[in-house]
Every structure is written in structure tokens, then in C-alpha cells.
C-alpha positions in Angstrom: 0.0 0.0 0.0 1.0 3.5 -0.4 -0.3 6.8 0.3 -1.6 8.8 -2.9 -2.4 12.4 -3.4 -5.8 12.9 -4.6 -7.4 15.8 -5.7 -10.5 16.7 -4.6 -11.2 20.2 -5.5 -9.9 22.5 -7.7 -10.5 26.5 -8.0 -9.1 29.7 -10.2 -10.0 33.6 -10.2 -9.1 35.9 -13.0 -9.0 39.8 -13.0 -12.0 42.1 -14.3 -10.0 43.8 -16.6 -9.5 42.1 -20.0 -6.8 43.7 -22.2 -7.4 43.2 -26.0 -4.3 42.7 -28.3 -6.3 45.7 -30.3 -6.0 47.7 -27.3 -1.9 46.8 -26.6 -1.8 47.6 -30.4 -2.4 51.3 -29.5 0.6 51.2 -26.5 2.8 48.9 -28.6 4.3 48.5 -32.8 1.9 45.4 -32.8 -1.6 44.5 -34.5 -3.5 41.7 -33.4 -3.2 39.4 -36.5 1.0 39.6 -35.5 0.1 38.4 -32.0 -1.8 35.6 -33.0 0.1 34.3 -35.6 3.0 33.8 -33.3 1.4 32.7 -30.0 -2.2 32.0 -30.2 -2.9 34.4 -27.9 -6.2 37.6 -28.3 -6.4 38.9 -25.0 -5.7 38.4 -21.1 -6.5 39.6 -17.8 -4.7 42.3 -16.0 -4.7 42.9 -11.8 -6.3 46.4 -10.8 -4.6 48.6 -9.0 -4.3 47.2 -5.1 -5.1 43.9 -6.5 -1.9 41.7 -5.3 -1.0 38.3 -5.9 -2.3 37.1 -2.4 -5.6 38.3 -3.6 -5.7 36.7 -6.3 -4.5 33.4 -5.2 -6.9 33.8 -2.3 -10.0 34.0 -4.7 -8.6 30.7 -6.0 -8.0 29.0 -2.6 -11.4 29.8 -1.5 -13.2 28.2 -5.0 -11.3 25.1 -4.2 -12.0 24.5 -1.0 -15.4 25.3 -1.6 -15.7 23.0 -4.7 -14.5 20.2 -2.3 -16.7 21.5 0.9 -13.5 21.3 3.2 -12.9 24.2 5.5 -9.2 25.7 5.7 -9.1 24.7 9.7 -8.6 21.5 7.9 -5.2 22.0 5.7 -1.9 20.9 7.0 0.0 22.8 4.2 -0.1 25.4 1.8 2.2 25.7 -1.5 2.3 28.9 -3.5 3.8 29.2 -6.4 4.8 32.6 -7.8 7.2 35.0 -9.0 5.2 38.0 -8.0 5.1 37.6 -4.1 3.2 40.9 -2.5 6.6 41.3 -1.0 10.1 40.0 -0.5 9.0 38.5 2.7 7.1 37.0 4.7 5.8 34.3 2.0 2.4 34.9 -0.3 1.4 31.7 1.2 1.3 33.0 4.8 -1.1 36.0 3.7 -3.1 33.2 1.9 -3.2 31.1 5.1 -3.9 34.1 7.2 -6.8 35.4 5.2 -8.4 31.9 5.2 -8.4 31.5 8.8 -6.0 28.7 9.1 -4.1 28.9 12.3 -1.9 25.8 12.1 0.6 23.7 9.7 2.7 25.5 7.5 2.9 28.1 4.3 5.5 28.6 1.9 6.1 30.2 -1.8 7.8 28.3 -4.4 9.8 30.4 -7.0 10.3 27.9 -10.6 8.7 30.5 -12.8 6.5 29.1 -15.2 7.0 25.7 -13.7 6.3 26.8 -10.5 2.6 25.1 -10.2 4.6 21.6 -11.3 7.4 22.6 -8.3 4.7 23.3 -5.9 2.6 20.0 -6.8 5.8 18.1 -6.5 6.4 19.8 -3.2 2.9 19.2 -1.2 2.5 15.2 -2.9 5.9 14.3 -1.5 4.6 16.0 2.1 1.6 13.8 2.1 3.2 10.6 0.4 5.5 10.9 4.0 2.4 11.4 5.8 3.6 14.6 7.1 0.4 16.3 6.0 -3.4 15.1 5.6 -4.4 18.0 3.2 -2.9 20.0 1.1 -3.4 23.2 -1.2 -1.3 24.0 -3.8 -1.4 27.9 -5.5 -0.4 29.1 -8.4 -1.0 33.1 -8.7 0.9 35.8 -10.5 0.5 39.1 -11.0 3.2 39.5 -13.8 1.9 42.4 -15.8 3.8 44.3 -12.6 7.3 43.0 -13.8 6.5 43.5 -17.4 8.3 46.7 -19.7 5.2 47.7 -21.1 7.0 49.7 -23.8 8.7 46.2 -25.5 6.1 45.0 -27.9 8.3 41.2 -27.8 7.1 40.5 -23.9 4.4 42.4 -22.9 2.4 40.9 -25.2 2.4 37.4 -24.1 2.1 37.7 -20.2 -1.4 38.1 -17.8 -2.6 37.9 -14.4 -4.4 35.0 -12.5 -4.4 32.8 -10.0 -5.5 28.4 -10.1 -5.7 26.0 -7.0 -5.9 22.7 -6.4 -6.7 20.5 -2.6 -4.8 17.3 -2.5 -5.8 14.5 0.3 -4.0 11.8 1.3 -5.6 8.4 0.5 -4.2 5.0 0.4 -4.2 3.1 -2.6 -2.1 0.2 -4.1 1.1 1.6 -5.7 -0.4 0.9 -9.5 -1.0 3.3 -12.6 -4.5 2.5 -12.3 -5.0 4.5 -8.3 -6.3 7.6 -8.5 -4.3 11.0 -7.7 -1.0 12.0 -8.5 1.3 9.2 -9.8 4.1 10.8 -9.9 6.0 14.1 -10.5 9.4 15.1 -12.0 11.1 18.4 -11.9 14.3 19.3 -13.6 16.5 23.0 -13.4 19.8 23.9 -15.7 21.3 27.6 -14.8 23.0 27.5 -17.5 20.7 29.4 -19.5 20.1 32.5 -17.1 20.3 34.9 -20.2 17.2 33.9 -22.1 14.8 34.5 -19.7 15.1 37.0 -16.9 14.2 39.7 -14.7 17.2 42.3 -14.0 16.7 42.7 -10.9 16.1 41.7 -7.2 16.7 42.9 -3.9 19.9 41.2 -3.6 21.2 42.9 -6.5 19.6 45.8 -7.9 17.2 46.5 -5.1 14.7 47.1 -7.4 11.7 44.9 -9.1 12.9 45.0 -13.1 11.1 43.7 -16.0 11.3 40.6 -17.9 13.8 40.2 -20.8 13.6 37.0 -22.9 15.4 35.6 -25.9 12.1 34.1 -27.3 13.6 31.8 -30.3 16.2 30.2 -27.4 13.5 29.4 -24.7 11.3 28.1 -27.7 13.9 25.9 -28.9 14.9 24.6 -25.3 11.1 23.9 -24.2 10.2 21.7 -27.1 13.3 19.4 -25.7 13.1 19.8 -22.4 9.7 19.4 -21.6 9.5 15.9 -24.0 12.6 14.4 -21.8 9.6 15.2 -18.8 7.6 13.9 -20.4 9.0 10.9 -21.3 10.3 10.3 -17.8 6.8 10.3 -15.9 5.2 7.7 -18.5 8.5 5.8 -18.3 8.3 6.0 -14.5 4.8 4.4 -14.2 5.0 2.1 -17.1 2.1 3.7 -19.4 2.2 5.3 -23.3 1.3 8.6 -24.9 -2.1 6.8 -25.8 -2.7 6.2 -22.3 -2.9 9.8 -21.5 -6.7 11.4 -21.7 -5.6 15.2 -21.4 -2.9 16.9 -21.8 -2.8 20.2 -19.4 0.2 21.8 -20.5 1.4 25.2 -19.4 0.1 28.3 -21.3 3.1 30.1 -22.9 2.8 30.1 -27.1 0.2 27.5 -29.0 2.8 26.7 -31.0 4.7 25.0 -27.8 1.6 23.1 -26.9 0.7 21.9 -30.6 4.3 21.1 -31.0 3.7 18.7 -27.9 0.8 17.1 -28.7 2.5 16.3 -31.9 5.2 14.7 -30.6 2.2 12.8 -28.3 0.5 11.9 -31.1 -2.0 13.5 -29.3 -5.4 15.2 -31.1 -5.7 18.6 -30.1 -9.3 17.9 -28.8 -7.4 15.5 -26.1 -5.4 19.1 -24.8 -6.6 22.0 -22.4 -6.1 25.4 -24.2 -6.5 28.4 -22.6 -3.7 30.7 -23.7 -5.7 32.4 -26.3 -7.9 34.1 -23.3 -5.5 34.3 -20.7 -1.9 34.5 -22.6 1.1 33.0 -20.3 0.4 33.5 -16.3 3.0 31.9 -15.5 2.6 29.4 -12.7 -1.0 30.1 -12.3 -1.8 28.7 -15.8 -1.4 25.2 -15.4 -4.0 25.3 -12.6 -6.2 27.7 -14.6 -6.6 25.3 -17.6 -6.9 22.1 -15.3 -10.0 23.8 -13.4 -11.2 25.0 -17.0 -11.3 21.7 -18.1 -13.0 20.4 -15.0 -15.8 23.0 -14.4 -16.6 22.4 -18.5 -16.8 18.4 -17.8 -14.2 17.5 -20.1 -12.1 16.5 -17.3 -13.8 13.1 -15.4 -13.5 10.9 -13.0 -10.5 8.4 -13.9 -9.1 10.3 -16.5 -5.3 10.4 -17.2 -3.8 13.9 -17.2 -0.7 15.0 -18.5 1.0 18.4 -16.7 4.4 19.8 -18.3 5.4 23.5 -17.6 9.3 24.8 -18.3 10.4 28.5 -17.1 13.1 30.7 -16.5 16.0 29.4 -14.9 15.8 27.1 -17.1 13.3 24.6 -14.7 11.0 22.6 -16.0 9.0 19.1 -15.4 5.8 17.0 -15.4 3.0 15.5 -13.5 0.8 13.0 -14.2 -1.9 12.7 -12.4 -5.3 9.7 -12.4 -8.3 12.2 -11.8 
């Protein structure tokens, strides 16, 4: 026997505003058919002002507990995953926790960039494989549009602002590919390749926030190949095949990643979770965006195999799979 990590509820929260690539075409030298051409994506969802990460990953939180009908007094653990914290410190997790009214167990951010939702799974599964927690809620929530040069027509167009959520439980179950929950997860970093997607700055260095820069033919060519050796790994781990796999809930960045993915799957499109044309890359929110897309649409059932893979700056990147 062994102890699996189940998901029982699931949860996301995007910002009011929507942001049109018409209406960047009137900041930027873009036009929407450019846009769309090269990333699939027409719009995405931009924070108010006073509207923080914690806020946003707190909307997200509360839908997933509430699809699940657990109360917070109930979670051992919380795992956020961002690269837009509210603040250097404390943690994003710990205003999460705070604001939900849980007075025990522990909170913590995870910072992986766009793979931080994969990290932060990773993370809470292995707390409750080792019984060190009962329940679990994993975040992803960004507010990126806040590190973004709004005057560079090559990054500000890709990026949004939302937050996803998922509540694991621990459950015992018999160590096969069949149990339900997650299966297994696999997360991979090489800093090697600081220079093609960045932020310059920090408070150890610059003491200020800075904006992204990215080399967007390098990370392209290095996420096609990285992300398939992830993938490759978690169906070699647990002894299954790309036709095995019912969904594919990749992250968000550029269509063309995902299509190129589900290619190398053999994968129909029909069989992957899209959402990138309506929320463009939110970093390590959109993995859990596009999972709870796919579940409050009923695409996503009961026993169905799903496929996560995410890579981000750093380079990190991995995969998940996970027996709904």
C-alpha cells in the first residue's frame, strides 16, 4: 500500500480587466493578427490597482475548498507558487493562510517561474506521500503584468494575471498506474541558460523589481526538448504510453509550444486543455487555470489520465501526471 495524493477540489480567479491585443496595439508596434500568428494568444486579464498576488491566489483558494466542501481549519499545508510575491518577505502563502483563517501547519512560496505550479505539486505530494500532512493546497498566482516593460512589444504581449488552486488528500491506494491522484512528478533546473529569460533585478542585486527580458527563439527551442525528456520520464516511471494519456494540461506560454507537444504525443488537439488564447502565459497560475477549465466544462472526469508539463526561466521545468 502506499499513500496517494488525490485531488478533490480545484478552484481559479481571473482579473475584471480584460486587455485586448487591439488595445496593446495602440501602446505597442503590434496589430492583433502579428500576436496571433506567433502565439495563439487575443487577450488576457490584468490585476487592478491594489489587487496583489495574495488576492488573487486567495479568490482561487477559496473556490477550491469550496468545490471540495473542506474548510481551511482543515489544511496541513499550503504551497504557493509565484514569482510575483506581494513582498520580498514574509511568504504569499502566509497572507493566503492568514486570510483563510488557518491557524496551524505551515505556508510557503515556491519560486520555478512558469513551472512553479509543477514545483509546488511536486512539493505538497511528497509532504503527504511521507504522511507529514493530511491535506494540502497547492497555488499558483501571478500578477506578472507588474514585472513587465510595457513599452517592449516582444514580452508584454504574451504575459497576464491570474491565479488556479488545487486540494490534495492523502488516500491509500495500491502503488499501481490504475489508483487515482498523483502518480508521480518530475522536476528538472539547468542555470545554464540564465540569459534567455530574466528579470534584471532583485533585492539582492539591484534593489529594485525590473522587467522581464527573454530571448524568445532560445526558450522556444529549449522547451520543445526539455519538456518531452519530462515527459518521457513520468510515462516511463509508471509504465504507461502517450495513448494512455486522456488530457494533456500543459502550461500556457505560445500555441505553437503546446501543438508542437501534442505532436510529438500523437495527441489530437481535442485531447489538450487550451487556454492561452484568453489568458496568454500566467506563469505558474496557468497550469491550474486550464486544469480547473477543463473540470468546471466536464471535459475533465472521473479516472481520466492527465498530463502536466510546464518549463520557465531558470531554465526549470517538469511534469506530473496525475489519475483524476
Amino acid at each position: 500500500m502506499v499513500m496517494r495524493s488525490r485531488v478533490i477540489g480545484s478552484g481559479a480567479y481571473l482579473p475584471a480587466r480584460v486587455v485586448t491585443n487591439a488595445e496593446l496595439s495602440q501602446r505597442v508596434e503590434t496589430d492583433d493578427e502579428w500576436i496571433r500568428q506567433r502565439t495563439g494568444i487575443r487577450q488576457r486579464h490584468i490585476a487592478a490597482e491594489g489587487e496583489f498576488t495574495s488576492a488573487l491566489g486567495l479568490k482561487a483558494a477559496e473556490a477550491a475548498l469550496g468545490s471540495a466542501g473542506v474548510k481551511a481549519d482543515s489544511l496541513d499545508l499550503i504551497v504557493c507558487a509565484t514569482t510575483t510575491p506581494d513582498e520580498t518577505f514574509p511568504a504569499t502563502a502566509t497572507r493566503i493562510q492568514h486570510k483563510l483563517g488557518m491557524r496551524h501547519g505551515a505556508a510557503f512560496d515556491v519560486q520555478a517561474v512558469c513551472s512553479g505550479f509543477v514545483y509546488a505539486l511536486a512539493v505538497a505530494d511528497n509532504f503527504i506521500r511521507l504522511g507529514q500532512a493530511k491535506r494540502a493546497l497547492v497555488i499558483g498566482a501571478e500578477t506578472f503584468s507588474r514585472i513587465l516593460d510595457w513599452n517592449d512589444r516582444t514580452t508584454c504581449v504574451l504575459f497576464g494575471d491570474g491565479a488556479g488552486a488545487v486540494l490534495l488528500e492523502g488516500a491509500p491506494a495500491n502503488g499501481a498506474a490504475s489508483d487515482r491522484g498523483v502518480l508521480s512528478t518530475h522536476i528538472y533546473s539547468d542555470g545554464e541558460h540564465h540569459d534567455a529569460l530574466y528579470v534584471d533585478g532583485g533585492p539582492g542585486s539591484t534593489r529594485t523589481t525590473g522587467v522581464v527580458h527573454m530571448e524568445g527563439r532560445e526558450v522556444f527551442k529549449h522547451a520543445v526538448i526539455k519538456m518531452a525528456e519530462a515527459i518521457d520520464k513520468a510515462l516511463e516511471t509508471n509504465g504507461l504510453t502517450p495513448g494512455d494519456v486522456d488530457w494533456m494540461v500543459p502550461h500556457q506560454a505560445n500555441l505553437r509550444i503546446i501543438e508542437a507537444m501534442a505532436k510529438r504525443l500523437n495527441l489530437p488537439m481535442d485531447q489538450v486543455i487550451v487556454t492561452v488564447d484568453r489568458h496568454a502565459n500566467t506563469s505558474a497560475a496557468s497550469i491550474p487555470l486550464a486544469l480547473n477549465q477543463g473540470v468546471t466544462d466536464g471535459r475533465i472526469k472521473q479516472g481520466d489520465l492527465l498530463l502536466l508539463e510546464a518549463m520557465g526561466g531558470g531554465f526549470t521545468w517538469g511534469s506530473a501526471l496525475i489519475r483524476w
